[in-house]
N, C-alpha and C positions, 0 to 999 in steps of 0.2 A: 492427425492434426498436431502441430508444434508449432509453439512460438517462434519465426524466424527474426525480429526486433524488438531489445528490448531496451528501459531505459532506466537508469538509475540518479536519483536525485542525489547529489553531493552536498556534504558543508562540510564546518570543520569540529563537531562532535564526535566525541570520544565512538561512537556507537555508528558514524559512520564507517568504522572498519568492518563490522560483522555485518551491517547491512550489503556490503560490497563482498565480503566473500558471500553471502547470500545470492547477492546477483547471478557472479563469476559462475558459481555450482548450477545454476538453475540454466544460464546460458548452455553451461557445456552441456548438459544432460538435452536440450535440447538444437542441439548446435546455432545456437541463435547469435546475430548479432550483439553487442552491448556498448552501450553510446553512456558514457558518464555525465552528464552537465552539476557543473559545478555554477551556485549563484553568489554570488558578490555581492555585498549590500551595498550601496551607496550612502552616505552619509547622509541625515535631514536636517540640512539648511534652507530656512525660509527665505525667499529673496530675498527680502531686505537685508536678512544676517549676512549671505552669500556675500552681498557687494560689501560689508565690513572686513570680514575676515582675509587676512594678510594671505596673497597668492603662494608663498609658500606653504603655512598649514592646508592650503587645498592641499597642494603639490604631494605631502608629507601623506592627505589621506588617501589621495591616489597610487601613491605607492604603497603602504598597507594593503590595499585591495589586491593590488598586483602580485603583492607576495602570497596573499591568502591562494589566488589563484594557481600560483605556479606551487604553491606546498600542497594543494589538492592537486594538481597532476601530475605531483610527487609519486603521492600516496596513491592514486589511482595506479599509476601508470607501473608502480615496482608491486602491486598484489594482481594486475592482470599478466603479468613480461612472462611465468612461467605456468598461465593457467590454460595455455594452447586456446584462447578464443579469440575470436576477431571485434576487436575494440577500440572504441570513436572516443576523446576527450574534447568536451565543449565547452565553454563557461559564457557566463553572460554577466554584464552591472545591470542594477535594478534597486529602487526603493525600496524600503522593506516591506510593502504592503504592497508590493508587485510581485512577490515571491512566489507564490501561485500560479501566478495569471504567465509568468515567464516559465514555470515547469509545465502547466499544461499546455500552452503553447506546442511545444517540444514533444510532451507527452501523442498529441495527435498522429506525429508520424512514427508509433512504434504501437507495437502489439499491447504490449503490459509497461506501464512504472509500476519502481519498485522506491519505495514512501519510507521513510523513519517515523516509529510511534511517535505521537505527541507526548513532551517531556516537558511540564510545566514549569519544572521546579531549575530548569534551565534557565539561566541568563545568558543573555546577548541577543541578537537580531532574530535567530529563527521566531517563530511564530507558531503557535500551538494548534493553529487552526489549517497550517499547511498542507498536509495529507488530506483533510476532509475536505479543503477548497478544493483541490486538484481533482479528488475522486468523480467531485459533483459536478465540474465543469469542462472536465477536457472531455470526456466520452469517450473513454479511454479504464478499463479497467486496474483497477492500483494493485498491489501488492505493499503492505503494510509489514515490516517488519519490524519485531519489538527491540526497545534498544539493548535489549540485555542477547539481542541476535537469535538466530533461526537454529533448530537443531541440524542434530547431522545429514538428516533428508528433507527437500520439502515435495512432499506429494505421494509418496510411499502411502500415508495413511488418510487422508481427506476425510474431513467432515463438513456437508451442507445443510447449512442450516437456513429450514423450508417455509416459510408462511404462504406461500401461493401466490403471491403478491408478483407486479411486473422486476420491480430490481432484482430481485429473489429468481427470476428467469432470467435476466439478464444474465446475473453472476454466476451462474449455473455454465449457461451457452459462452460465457469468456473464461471459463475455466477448462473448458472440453480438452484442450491440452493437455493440463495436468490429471482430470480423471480420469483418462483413455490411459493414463499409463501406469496408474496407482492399482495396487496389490490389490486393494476392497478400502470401498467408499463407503460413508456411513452417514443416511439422511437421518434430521432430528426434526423433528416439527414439538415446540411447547406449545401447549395448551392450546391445540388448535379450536376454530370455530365451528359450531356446530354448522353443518350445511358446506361449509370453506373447502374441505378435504375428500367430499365422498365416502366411500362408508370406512377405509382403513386411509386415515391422514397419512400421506408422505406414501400410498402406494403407487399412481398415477406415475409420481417424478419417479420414484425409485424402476418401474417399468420401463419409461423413457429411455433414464442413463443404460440399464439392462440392455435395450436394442443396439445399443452402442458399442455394444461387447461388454460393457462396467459389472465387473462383481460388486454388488451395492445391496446392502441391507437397510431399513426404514426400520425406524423406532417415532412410537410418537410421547409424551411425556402430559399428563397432568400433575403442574407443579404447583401450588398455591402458598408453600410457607416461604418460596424466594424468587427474586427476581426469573425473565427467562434470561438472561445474559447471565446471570451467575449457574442458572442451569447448563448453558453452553458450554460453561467456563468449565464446570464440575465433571463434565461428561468426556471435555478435550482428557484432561488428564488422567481420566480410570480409562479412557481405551487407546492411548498412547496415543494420538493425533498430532500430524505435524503440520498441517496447514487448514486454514477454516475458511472457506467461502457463504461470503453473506451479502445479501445487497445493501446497497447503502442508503437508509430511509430520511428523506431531508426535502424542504423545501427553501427557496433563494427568498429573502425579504433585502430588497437595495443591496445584493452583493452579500448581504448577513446570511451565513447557512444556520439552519436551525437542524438540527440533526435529532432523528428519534432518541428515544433511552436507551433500546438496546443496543445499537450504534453507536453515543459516545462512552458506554459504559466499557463496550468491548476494545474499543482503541484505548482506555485507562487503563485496563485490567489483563492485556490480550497478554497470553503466554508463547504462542505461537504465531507466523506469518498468518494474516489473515487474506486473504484478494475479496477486494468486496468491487461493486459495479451500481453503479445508478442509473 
C-alpha cells in the first residue's frame, strides 16, 4: 500500500520551505503524485467600506495577492524542478476564515495533506486553527509538520499512539502506507483503562499491525506525575522517532472545533511530523 496523491498546503511562512521538502521526500519514497495549493487571502472589506474605497487601492490589493501567488509558484516550483516527482501547482483567493474550508476542499481528492504546525506568535492572515479545522473536516488524513521541519526520514521509525478509541483506528488504517514500510513501529498506550485494553493494553493493535508483516513492539505506560502528551513527547525523543500517528479527538460546536488536551498539546509541542485522522 502507497500513497499515490498527495497534497501540500502552501503560504508564505518562513517554515513553508521545510514543510515542502517534507512533502517532495515523502512523495518520492512513495512515487506519489504532489499537488501544491497555494491560498490567497483576500482582503476584509465590509460592503459598506467596499463601495468607499478608491478602485485603485482594490486594484493595488489585487495585485499583492497576485504576486504572493506567483512568489509561491516560485518557491514551489524551483524546490520540485530537480526532485524527479510529478507535480500540480494550484492556488485559490479566499477570505481568511475560508482558509480551511478551501484546503480541505482540495484535500478530499488526495490521499494525505500535508499541514504546517500552528504558529501562534505569527502575524498575518494565517490562522492557528488551520490544520485542526482541515484535519476534522475534510476526511482526509493530515500530516502536520513542525515548523522547525521534519527530520531526515519520515517513517523509518513510527510511533502510535493507542487509546482504543475510533480516531485512534482510523489513524492507524490511514497510515498503513507509512508503517508497512517503516524498519519497527512502536505502539504506546498511557495510562490505559482498566477493561479498555484486554489483559496486555496495546497487544491486540500491535497483533493487527504484526499480520501486516509490521515489526511492532507495544509498551503501555502508567504515568501520573505528567501529562500523557508530555509522555508522548518524552518517549518520541529517547527512542529516536520520526513521525507519530494519533487520531485527532474534537467535536464541531457552529464550525468551533473544540479539540481534546492531548491533541492541542501535541500540535504546540510536536517535534516531529505528526499524521493524526478523525
Amino acid at each position: 500500500m502507497t500513497y499515490k496523491n498527495l497534497l501540500i498546503h502552501l503560504d508564505d511562512r518562513a517554515s513553508c520551505k521545510s514543510r515542502t521538502a517534507a512533502a517532495i521526500a515523502l512523495a518520492r519514497s512513495h512515487s506519489a503524485h504532489l499537488t501544491g495549493l497555494f491560498v490567497a487571502v483576500d482582503p476584509i472589506l465590509p460592503g459598506s467600506l467596499r463601495a468607499e474605497v478608491p478602485p485603485e487601492y482594490l486594484s493595488m490589493l489585487g495585485e499583492q495577492q497576485e504576486e504572493a501567488i506567483e512568489a509561491g509558484r516560485k518557491a514551489f516550483n524551483d524546490m520540485v524542478r530537480a526532485a524527479d516527482v510529478n507535480t500540480e501547482f494550484r492556488s485559490v483567493r479566499v477570505s481568511s476564515s475560508s482558509i480551511a474550508d478551501a484546503v480541505a476542499l482540495h484535500a478530499r481528492y488526495a490521499d494525505l495533506v500535508l499541514l504546517g504546525q500552528p504558529e501562534s506568535d505569527v502575524r498575518g492572515e494565517y490562522e492557528a486553527g488551520t490544520a485542526e479545522d482541515v484535519i476534522m473536516s475534510s476526511g482526509r488524513p493530515g500530516l502536520v509538520v513542525p515548523y522547525i521541519g521534519a527530520g531526515k526520514t519520515i517513517g523509518r521509525r513510527p510511533m502510535v499512539a493507542w487509546n482504543g478509541g475510533r480516531e485512534a483506528a482510523r489513524a492507524i488504517n490511514d497510515a498503513m502506507p507509512i508503517l508497512e514500510n517503516a524498519e519497527r513501529v512502536s505502539v504506546i498506550v498511557v495510562n490505559p483503562a482498566s477493561g479498555d485494553h484486554g489483559e496486555e493494553p496495546g497487544a491486540d493493535i500491535a497483533l493487527h499491525l504484526a499480520r501486516h508483516g509490521i515489526k511492532v513492539e507495544a509498551h503501555h505506560l502508567e504515568i501520573r506525575d505528567m501529562s500523557a502528551a508530555d509522555a508522548i513527547l518524552s518517549r518520541i525523543a529517547d527512542q529516536d522517532i520520526d513521525v507519530l500517528v494519533m487520531g485527532a479527538y474534537g467535536h464541531s460546536r457552529v464550525r468551533e472545533w473544540v479539540l481534546g488536551g492531548v491533541t492541542r498539546q501535541i500540535l504546540a509541542q510536536m517535534t516531529v511530523p505528526v499524521l493524526m485522522s478523525h
